[in-house]
N, C-alpha and C positions, 0 to 999 in steps of 0.2 A: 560585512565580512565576506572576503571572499575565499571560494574552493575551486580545488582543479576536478571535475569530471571525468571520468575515464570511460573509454570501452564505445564503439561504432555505434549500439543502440541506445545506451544512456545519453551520448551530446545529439546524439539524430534527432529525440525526443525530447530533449532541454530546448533544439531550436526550431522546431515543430509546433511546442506549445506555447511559447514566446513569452512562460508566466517570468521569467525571471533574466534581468540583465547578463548575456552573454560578452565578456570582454575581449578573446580573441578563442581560436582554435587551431591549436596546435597539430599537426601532422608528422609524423616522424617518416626522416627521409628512407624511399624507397616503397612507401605504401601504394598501389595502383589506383590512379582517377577514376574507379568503376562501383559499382554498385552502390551500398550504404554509402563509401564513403562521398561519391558523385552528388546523391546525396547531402548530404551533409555543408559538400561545400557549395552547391546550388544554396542551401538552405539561410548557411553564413552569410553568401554573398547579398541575395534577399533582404538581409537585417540587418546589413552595413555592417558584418563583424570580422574583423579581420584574418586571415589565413596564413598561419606563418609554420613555412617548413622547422623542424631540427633534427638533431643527433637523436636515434632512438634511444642513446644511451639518458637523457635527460628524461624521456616517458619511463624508461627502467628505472629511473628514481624514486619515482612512486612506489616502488619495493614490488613483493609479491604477488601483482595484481595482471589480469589479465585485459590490457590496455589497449592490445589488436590494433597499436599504432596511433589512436588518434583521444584527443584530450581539448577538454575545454575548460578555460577559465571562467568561472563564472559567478557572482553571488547568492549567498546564504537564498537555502531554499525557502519559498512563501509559506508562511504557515497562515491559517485561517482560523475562523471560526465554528462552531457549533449551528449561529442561527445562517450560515452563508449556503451550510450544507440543503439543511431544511427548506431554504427556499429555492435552491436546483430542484430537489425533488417536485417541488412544488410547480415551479416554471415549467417542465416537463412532462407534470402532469400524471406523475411516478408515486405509488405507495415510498415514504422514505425506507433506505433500506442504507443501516451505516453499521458499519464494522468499528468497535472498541476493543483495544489491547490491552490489555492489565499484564506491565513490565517484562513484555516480551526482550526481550536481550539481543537474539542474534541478528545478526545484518543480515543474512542468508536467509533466514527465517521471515522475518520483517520482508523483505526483499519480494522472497516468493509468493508472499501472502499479499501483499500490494498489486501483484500483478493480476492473480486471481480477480481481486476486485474491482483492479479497471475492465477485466473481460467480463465481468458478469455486471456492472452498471451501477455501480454501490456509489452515493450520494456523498460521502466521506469516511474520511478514519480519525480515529481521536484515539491520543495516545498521553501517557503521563510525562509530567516532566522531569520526575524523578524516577532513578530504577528499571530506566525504559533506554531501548536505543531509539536514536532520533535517524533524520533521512540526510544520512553522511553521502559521499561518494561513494562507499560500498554498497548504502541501500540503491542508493539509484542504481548502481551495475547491476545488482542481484534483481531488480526489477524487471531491467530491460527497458528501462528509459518510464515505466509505467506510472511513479510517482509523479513525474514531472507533469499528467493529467489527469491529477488526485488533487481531493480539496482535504488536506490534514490539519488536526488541529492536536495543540499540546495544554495541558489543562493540567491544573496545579492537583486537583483532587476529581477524580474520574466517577466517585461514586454521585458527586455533586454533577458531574456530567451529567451521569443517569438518571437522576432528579430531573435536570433542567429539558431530558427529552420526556419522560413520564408525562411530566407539566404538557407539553409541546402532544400528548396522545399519542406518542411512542412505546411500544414494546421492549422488553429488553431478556432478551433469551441469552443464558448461558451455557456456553457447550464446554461440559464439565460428564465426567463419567463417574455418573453415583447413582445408587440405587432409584432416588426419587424422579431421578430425573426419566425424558418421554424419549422412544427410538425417535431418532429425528427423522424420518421420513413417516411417522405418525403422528410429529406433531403441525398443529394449523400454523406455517410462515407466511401465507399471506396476506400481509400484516402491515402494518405501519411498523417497520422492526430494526431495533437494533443489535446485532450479534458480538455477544463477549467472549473471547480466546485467552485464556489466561497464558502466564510464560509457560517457559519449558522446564518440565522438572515438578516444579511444582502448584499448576494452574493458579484457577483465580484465587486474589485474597480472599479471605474469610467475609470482610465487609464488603465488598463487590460480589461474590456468590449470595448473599441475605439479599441486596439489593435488586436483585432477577427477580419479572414475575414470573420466567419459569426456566428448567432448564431441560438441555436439549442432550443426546449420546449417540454415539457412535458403536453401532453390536461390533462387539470382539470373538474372532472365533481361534482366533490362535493362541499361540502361547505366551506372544508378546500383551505385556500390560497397557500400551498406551500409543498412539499414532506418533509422529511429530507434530507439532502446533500449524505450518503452515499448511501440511495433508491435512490435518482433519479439519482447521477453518476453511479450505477450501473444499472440502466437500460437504460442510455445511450452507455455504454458499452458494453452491452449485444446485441444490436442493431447495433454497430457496426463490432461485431463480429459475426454476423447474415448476416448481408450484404456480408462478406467475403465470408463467409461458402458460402451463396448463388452464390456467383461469383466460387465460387473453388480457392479461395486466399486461404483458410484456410480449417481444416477439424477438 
């Protein structure tokens, strides 16, 4: 199956990482040979992929979206596995450290939290196949091209995930704001871990919060009840990769 990509730092990153066939890239007439998109077309040319000018009105047919001229065709993004993740971590020699979604929804959300996790070194994300958004053209924009050097995996049943890491000597902390739960910068991340973000609205299910050995919060001092899901996963992550740093796990 193939999708059109949009946006200078999503195809920059599609053809950077070379995980997935690029068919051509489109350029809408009037855009400047300079920077990202310089870029870009170095990058095509590199991987034999074609450069073809058009009407910007054709990239405006992608509708509402902010496409800054340039667009690639390209096929359905690579989805992985669970044990592919585990042995990056492994190869590198890295406590594993994987991000789980329970039916996060938004692109934007999705989006922003993927890129968090390429900056801070996270081993993979696994996400459900139902009730969840998957890594559309929109996730990759709202990324910033950062999925395209992400190992994701889509799994019929997420709690069975969490088992198959458990098994594997994995941790599985839920960041969920409930009484029982630990301030997260008091509780021990550095860990063989994997961190669960439930959607938005209404967090984790009830059988993926049972399934955590433990779970993690974020102090509240205003008046607001609750962060967004991409803010407070990434400052959970950030804090785990904090702790490493601290320890000399990481640098």
């Amino acid at each position: 199956m193939r999708e059109l990509l949009y946006g200078r730092n999503a195809v920059r990153e599609c053809l950077r990482a070379g995980r997935r066939k690029v068919y051509q890239v489109l350029l809408a007439e009037g855009v400047r040979e300079s920077g990202i998109v310089a870029e870009i077309m170095d990058a095509a040319r590199a991987r034999g992929v074609a450069l073809r000018r058009v009407e910007r009105r054709k990239l405006d047919g992608l509708g509402e979206v902010n496409h800054q001229g340039v667009a690639a065709e390209a096929e359905g993004y690579p989805y992985t596995d669970l044990e592919v993740m585990l042995r990056v971590a492994e190869e590198r020699g890295e406590l594993p450290l994987l991000l789980l979604l329970d039916c996060l929804q938004d692109p934007q959300n999705f989006g922003a939290l993927l890129r968090t996790a390429e900056a801070v070194g996270v081993h993979g994300i696994i996400i459900p196949k139902r009730r969840a958004v998957a890594v559309t053209p929109a996730v990759v924009n709202a990324s910033a091209g950062a999925v395209e050097h992400l190992f994701i995996a889509r799994v019929t049943n997420l709690v069975q995930a969490m088992e198959r890491l458990k098994a594997a000597d994995v941790w599985v902390a839920g960041l969920e704001d409930v009484p029982e739960a630990q301030l997260y910068h008091r509780a021990d991340l550095n860990i063989p871990l994997a961190l669960v973000v439930g959607s938005e609205g209404e967090g984790m299910r009830r059988l993926v919060r049972e399934r955590c050995d433990f779970l993690i919060r974020l102090p509240m001092r205003g008046r607001i009840s609750s962060l967004n899901a991409s803010v407070a996963g990434s400052i959970a992550l950030y804090e785990i990769w904090r702790q490493r740093v601290q320890d000399g796990r990481d640098r």
